[in-house]
MMTF fields as JSON, N, C-alpha, C and O atoms, coordinates in Angstrom:
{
  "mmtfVersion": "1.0.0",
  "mmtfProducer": "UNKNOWN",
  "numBonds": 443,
  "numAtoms": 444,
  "numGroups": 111,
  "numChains": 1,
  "numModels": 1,
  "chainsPerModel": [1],
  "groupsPerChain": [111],
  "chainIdList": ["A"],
  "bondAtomList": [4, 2, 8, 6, 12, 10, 16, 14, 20, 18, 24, 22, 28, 26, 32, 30, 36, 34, 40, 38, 44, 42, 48, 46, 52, 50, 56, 54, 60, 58, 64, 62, 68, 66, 72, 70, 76, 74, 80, 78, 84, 82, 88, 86, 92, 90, 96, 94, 100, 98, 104, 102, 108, 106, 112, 110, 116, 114, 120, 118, 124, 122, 128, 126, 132, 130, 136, 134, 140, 138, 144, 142, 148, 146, 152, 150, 156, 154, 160, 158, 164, 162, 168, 166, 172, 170, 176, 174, 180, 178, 184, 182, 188, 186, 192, 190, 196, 194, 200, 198, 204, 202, 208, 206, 212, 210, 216, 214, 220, 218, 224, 222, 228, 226, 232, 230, 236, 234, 240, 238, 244, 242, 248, 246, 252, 250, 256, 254, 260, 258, 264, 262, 268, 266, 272, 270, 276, 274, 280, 278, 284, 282, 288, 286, 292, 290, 296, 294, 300, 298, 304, 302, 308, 306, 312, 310, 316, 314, 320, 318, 324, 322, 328, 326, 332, 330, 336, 334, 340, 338, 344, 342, 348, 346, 352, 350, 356, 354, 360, 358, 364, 362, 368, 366, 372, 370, 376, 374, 380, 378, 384, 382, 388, 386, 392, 390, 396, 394, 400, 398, 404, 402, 408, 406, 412, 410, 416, 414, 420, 418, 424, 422, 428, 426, 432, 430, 436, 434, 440, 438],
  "bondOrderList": [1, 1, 1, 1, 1, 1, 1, 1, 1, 1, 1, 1, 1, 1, 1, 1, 1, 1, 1, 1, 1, 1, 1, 1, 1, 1, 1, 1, 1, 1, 1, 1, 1, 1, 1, 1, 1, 1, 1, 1, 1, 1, 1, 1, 1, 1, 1, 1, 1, 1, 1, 1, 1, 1, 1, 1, 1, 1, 1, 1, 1, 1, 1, 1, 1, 1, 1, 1, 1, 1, 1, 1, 1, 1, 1, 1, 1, 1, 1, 1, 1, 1, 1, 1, 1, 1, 1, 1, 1, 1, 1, 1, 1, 1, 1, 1, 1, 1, 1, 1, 1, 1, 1, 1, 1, 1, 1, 1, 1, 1],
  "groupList": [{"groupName": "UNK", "atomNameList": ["N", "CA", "C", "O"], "elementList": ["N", "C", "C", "O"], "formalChargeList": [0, 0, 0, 0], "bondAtomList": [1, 0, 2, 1, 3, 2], "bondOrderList": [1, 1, 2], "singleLetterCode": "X", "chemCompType": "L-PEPTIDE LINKING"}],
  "groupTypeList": [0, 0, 0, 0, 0, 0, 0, 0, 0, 0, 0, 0, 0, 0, 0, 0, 0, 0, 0, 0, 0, 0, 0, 0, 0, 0, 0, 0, 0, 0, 0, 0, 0, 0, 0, 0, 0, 0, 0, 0, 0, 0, 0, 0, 0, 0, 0, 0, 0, 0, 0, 0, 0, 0, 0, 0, 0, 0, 0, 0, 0, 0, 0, 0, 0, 0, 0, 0, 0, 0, 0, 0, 0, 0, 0, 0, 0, 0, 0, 0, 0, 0, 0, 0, 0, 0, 0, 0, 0, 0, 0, 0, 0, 0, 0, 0, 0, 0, 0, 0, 0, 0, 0, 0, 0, 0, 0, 0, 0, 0, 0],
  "groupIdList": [1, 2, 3, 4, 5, 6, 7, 8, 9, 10, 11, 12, 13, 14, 15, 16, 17, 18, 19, 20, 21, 22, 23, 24, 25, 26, 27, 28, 29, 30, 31, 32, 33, 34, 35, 36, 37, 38, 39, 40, 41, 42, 43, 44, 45, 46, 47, 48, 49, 50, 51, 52, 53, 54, 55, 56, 57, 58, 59, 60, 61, 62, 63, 64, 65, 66, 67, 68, 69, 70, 71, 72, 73, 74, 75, 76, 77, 78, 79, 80, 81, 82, 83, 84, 85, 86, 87, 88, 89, 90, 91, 92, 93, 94, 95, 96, 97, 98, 99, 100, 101, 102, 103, 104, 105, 106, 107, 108, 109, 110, 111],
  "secStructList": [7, 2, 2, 2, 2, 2, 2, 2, 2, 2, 2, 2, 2, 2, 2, 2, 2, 2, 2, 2, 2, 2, 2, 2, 2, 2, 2, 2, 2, 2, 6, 7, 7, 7, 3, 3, 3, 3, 3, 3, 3, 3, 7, 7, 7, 7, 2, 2, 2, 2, 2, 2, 2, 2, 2, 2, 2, 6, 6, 1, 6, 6, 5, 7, 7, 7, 3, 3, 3, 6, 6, 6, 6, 3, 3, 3, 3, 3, 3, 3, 6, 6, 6, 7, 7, 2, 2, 2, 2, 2, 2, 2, 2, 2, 6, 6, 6, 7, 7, 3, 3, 3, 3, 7, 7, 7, 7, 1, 1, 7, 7],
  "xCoordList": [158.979, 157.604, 157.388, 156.394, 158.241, 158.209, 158.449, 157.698, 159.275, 159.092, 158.198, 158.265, 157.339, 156.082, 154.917, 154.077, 155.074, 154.31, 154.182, 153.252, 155.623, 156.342, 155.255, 154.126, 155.953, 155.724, 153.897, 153.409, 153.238, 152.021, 151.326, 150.304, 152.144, 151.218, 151.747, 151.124, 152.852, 153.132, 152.453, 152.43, 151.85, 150.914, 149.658, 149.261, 149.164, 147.704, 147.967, 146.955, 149.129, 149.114, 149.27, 148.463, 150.275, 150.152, 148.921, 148.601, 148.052, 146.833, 146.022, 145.746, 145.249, 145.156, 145.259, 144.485, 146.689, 146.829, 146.485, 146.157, 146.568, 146.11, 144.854, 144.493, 144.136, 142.418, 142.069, 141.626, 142.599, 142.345, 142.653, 141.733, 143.625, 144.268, 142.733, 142.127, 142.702, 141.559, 140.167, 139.849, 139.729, 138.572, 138.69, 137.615, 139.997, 140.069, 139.709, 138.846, 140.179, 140.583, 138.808, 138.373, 138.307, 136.765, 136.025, 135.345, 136.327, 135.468, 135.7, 134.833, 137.0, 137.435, 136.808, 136.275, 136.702, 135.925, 134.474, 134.174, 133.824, 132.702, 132.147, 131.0, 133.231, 132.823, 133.127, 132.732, 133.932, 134.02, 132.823, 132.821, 132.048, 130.508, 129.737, 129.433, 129.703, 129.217, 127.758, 126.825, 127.971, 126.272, 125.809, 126.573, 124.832, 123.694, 122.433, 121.616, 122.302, 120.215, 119.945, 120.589, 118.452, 117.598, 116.04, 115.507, 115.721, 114.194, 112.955, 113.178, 111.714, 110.548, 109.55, 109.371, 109.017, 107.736, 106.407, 106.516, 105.301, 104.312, 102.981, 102.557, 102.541, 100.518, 100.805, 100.232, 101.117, 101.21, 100.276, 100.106, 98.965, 97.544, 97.781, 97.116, 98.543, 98.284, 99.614, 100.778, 99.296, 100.308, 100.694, 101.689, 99.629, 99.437, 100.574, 101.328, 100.229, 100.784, 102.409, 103.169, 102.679, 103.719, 104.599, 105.316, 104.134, 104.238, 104.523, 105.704, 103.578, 103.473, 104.624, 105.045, 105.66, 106.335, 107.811, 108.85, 107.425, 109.182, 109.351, 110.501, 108.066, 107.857, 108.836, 109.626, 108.239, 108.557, 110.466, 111.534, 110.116, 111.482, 112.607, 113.652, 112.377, 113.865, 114.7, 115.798, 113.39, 114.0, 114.727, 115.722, 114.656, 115.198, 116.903, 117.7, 117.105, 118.896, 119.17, 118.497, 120.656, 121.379, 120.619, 121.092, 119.725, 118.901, 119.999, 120.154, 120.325, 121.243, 120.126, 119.798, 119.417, 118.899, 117.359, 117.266, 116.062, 114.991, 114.341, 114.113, 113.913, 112.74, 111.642, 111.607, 110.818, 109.13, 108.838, 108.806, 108.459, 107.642, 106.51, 106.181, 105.364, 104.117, 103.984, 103.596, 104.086, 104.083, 104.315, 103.468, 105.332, 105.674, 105.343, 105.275, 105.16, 105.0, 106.96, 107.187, 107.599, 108.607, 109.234, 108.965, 110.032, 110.69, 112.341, 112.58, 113.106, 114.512, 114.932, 114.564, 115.743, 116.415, 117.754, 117.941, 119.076, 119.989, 120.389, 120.005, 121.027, 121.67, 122.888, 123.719, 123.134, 124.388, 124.458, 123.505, 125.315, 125.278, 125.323, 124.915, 125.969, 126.61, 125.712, 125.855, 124.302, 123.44, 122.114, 121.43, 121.754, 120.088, 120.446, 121.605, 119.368, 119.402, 117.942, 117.09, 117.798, 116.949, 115.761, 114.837, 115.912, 114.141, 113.922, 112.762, 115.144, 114.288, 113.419, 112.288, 113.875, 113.129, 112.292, 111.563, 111.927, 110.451, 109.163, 107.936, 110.419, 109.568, 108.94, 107.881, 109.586, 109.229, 108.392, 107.624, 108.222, 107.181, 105.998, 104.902, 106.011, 104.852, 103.981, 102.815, 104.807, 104.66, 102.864, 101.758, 103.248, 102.242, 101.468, 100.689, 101.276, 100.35, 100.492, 99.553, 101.709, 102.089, 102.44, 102.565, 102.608, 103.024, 104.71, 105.073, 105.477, 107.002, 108.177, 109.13, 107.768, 108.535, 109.868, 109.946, 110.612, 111.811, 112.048, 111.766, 112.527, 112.752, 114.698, 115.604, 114.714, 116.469, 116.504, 115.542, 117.806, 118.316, 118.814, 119.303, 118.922, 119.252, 120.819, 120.824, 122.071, 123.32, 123.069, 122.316, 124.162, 124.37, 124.898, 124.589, 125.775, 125.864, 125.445, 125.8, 124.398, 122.899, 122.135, 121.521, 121.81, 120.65, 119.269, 118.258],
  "yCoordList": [185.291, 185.083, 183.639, 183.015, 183.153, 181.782, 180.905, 179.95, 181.135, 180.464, 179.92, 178.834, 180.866, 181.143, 180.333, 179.566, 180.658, 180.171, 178.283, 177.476, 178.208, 176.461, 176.212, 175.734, 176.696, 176.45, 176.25, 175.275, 177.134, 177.022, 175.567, 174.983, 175.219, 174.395, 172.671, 171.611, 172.987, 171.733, 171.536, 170.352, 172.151, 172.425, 172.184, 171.033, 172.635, 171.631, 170.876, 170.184, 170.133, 168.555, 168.149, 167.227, 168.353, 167.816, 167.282, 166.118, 168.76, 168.544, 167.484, 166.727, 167.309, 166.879, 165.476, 164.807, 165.372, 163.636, 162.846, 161.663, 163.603, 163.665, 163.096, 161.976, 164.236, 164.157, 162.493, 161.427, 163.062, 161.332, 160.003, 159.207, 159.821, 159.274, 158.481, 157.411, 160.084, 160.244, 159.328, 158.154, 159.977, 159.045, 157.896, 157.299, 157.041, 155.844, 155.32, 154.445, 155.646, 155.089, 155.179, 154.337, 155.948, 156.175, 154.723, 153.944, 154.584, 153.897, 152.235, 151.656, 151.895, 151.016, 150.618, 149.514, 151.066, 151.691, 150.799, 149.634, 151.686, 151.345, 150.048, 149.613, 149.638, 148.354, 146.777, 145.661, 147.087, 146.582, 146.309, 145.682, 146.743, 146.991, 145.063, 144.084, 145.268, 143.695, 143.487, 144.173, 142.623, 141.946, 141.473, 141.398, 141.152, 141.273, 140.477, 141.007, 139.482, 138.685, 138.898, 138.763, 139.442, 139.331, 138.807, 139.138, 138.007, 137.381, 137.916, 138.044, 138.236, 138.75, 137.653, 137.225, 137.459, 136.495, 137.95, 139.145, 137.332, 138.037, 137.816, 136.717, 138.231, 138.049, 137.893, 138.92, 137.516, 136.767, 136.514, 135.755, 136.821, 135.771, 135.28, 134.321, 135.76, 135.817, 135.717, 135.653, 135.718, 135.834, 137.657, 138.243, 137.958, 139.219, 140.115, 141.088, 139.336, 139.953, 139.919, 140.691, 138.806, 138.297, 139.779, 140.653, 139.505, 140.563, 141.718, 142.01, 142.505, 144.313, 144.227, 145.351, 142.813, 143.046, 143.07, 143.725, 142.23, 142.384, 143.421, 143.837, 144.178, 145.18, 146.351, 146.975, 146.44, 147.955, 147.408, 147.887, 145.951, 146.168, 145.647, 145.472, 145.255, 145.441, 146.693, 146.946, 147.291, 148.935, 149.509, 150.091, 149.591, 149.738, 149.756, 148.818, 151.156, 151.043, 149.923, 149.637, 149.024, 148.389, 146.757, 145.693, 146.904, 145.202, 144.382, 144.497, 143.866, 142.664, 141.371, 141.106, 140.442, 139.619, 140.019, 141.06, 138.853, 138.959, 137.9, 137.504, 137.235, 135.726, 135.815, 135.928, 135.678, 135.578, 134.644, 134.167, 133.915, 132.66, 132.403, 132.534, 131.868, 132.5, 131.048, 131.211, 130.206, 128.918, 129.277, 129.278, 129.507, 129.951, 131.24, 131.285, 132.108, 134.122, 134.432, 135.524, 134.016, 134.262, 135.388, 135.257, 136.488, 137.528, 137.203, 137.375, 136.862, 136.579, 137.763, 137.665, 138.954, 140.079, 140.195, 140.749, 139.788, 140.0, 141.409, 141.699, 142.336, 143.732, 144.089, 143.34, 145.531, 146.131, 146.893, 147.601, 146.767, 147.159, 148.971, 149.852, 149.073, 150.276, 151.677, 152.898, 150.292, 151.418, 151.485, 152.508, 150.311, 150.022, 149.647, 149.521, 149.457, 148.168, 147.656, 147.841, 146.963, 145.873, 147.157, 147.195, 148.168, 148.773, 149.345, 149.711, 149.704, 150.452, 149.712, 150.092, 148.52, 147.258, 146.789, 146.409, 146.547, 146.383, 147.546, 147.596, 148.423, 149.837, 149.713, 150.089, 149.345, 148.78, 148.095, 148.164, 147.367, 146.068, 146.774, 146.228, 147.42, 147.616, 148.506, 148.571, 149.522, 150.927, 150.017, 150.534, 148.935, 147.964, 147.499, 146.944, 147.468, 146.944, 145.323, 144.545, 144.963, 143.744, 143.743, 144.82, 142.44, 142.332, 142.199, 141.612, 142.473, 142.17, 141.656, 142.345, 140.168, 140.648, 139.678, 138.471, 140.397, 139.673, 138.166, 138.049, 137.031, 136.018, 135.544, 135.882, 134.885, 134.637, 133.768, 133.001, 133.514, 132.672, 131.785, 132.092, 130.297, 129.179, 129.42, 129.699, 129.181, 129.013, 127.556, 126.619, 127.842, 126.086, 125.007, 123.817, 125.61, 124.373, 123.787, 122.692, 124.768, 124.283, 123.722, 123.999, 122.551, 121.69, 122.174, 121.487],
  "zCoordList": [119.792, 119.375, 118.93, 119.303, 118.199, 117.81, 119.083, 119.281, 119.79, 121.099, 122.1, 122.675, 122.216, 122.848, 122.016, 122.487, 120.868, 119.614, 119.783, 119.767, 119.937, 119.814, 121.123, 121.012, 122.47, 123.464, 123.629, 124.202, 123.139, 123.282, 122.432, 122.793, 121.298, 120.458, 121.394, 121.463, 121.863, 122.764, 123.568, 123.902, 124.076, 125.776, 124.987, 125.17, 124.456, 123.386, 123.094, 122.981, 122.695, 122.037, 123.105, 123.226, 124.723, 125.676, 126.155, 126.393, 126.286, 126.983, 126.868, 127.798, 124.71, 124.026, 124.847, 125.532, 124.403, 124.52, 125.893, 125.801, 127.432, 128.484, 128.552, 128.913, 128.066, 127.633, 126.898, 127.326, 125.467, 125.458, 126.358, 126.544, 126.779, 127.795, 128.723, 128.782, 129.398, 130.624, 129.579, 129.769, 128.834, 128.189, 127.876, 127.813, 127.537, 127.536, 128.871, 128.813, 130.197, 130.8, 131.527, 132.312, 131.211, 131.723, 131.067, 131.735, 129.662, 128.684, 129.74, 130.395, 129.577, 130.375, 131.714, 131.599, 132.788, 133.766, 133.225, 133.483, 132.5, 132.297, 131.575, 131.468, 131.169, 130.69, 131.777, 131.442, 133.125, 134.104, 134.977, 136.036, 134.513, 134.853, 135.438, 134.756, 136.666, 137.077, 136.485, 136.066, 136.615, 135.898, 136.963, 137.926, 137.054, 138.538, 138.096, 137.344, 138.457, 138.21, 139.216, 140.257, 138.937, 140.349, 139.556, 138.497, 140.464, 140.082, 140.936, 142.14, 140.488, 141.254, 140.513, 139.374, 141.822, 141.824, 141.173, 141.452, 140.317, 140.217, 139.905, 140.264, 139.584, 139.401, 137.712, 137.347, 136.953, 135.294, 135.353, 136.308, 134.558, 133.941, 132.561, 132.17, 131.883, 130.282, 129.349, 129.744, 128.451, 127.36, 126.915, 126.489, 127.207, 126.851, 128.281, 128.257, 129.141, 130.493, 130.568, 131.153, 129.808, 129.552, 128.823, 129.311, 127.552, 126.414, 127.0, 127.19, 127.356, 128.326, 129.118, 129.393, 129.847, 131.15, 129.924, 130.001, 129.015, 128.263, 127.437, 127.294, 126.591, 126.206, 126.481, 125.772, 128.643, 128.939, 129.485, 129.105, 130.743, 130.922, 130.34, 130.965, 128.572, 128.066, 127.316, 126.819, 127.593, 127.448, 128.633, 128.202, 129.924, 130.849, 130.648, 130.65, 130.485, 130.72, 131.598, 132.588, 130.996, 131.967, 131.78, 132.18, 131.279, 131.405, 129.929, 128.714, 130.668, 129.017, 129.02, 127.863, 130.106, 129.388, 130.289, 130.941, 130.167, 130.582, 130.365, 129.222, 131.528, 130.76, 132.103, 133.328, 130.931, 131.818, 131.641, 130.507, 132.864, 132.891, 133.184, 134.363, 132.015, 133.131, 133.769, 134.925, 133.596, 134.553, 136.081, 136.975, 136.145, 137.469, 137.982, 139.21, 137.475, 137.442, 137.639, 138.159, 137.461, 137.508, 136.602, 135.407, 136.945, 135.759, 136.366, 137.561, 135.681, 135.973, 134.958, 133.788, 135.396, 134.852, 135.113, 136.196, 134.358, 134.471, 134.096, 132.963, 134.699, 134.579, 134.837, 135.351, 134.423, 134.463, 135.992, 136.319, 136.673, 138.364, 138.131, 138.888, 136.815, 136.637, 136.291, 136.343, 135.754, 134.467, 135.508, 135.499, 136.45, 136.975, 138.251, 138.645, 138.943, 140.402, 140.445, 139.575, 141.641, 141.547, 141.641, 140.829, 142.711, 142.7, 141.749, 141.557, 140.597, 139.279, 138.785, 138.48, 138.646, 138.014, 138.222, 137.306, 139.729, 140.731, 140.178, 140.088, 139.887, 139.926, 138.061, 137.558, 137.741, 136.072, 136.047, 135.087, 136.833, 136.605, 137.713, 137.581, 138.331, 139.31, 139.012, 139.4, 137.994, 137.203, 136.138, 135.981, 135.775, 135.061, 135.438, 134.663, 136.653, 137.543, 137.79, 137.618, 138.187, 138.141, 139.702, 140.285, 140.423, 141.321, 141.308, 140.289, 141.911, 141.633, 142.974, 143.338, 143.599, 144.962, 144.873, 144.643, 145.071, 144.822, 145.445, 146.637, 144.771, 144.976, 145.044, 144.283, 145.975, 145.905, 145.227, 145.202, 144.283, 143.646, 144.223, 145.31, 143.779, 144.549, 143.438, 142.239, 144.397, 143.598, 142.967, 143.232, 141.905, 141.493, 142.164, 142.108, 142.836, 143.693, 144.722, 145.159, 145.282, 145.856, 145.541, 144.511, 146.402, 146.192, 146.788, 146.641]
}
């Protein structure tokens, strides 16, 4: 009886430690997570317009930075590849009645 007893509480601490194991190795995983900018050209009139677009999309799971320009209508959104993609985000800004069409980034070492 004690045998069985032993045997069983080993096989839960086995399991146990497995399990944790496995969730580390998930957490890890998820923090490997690429970061991603994408820029959309848009219809900006205002300050106010400005305001309503950082409002809704720095709530957006996955968004780490955000800059609106109304000079240019420019929205530059850096993200998590892991948490968003570019049409949630289109879809964020269009949801507002904004225009949103994606613009390519010039690399840096492009002139």
């Amino acid at each position: 009886m004690k045998t069985n007893l032993m045997k069983l509480v080993m096989l839960v601490i086995f399991g146990l430690s497995t399990l944790t194991g496995f969730s580390q190795e998930n957490k890890k995983e998820s923090k490997k997570a690429e970061l991603k900018t994408v820029c959309f050209k848009s219809n900006l009139t205002c300050h106010g317009c400005v305001n309503e677009v950082k409002e809704a999309v720095t709530y957006e799971k996955g968004v780490k930075d955000l800059k609106v320009d109304l000079k240019t209508n420019l929205i530059t959104i850096t993200y998590k590849t892991n948490k968003t993609d570019e049409a949630k985000l289109k879809k964020s800004i269009t949801k507002l009645g904004f225009e949103a069409n994606k613009v390519e980034l010039k690399k840096e070492n492009e002139k």
